[in-house]
C-alpha positions, 0 to 999 in steps of 0.5 A: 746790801739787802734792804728788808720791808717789813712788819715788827715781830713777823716771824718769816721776816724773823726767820729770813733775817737768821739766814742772811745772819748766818750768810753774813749778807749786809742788810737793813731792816724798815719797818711800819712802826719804824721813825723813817726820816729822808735825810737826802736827796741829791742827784740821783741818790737818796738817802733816809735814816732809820731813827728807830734803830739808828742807822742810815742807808743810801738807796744807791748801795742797796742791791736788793730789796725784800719785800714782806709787808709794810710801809714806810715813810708814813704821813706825820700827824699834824695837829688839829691846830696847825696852819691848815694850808702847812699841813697840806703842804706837809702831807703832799711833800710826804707822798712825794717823797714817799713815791720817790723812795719806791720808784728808786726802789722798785727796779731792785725788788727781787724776791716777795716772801 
């Protein structure tokens, strides 16, 4: 399975996509504007699920990863009145995570387009 980084509306991603369409390759699309959630972490494997576009994916049957442009797993907003202490926590366990997820995929980033 591919896993496609992206931005939303960007045509080379648009058009890469076509292609592994047409190629019939199992992929899945993340992108900035997309609601990451991690659902899992055990062992060695980790696994988020897409809210936006409502599908799960375990980093361990990605194969490999397109990289474009983007960023997931943003910081949440927390609200000014929340506990200050819990948003500092919130936002350093969000990094963690965050860096988790690009080192389990940083060995299967094959191609930048």
């Amino acid at each position: 399975m591919i896993l496609v980084i992206t931005i939303d509306k960007d045509p080379i991603t648009t058009n890469v996509c076509l292609w592994l369409l047409h190629f019939k390759k199992q992929f899945y699309l993340l992108s900035i504007e997309d609601i990451v959630e991690v659902v899992k972490i055990e062992g060695r494997s980790m696994v988020i699920k897409n809210v936006s576009r409502g599908y799960e994916i375990d980093l361990k049957n990605v194969q490999q990863v397109l990289y474009r442009q983007g960023d997931v797993l943003r910081l949440p907003d927390f609200q000014k009145d929340q506990d200050k202490n819990l948003s500092e926590f919130l936002i350093q366990e969000n990094r963690n995570l965050r860096q988790y997820f690009y080192h389990k995929i940083k060995q299967k980033i094959e191609t930048y387009f």
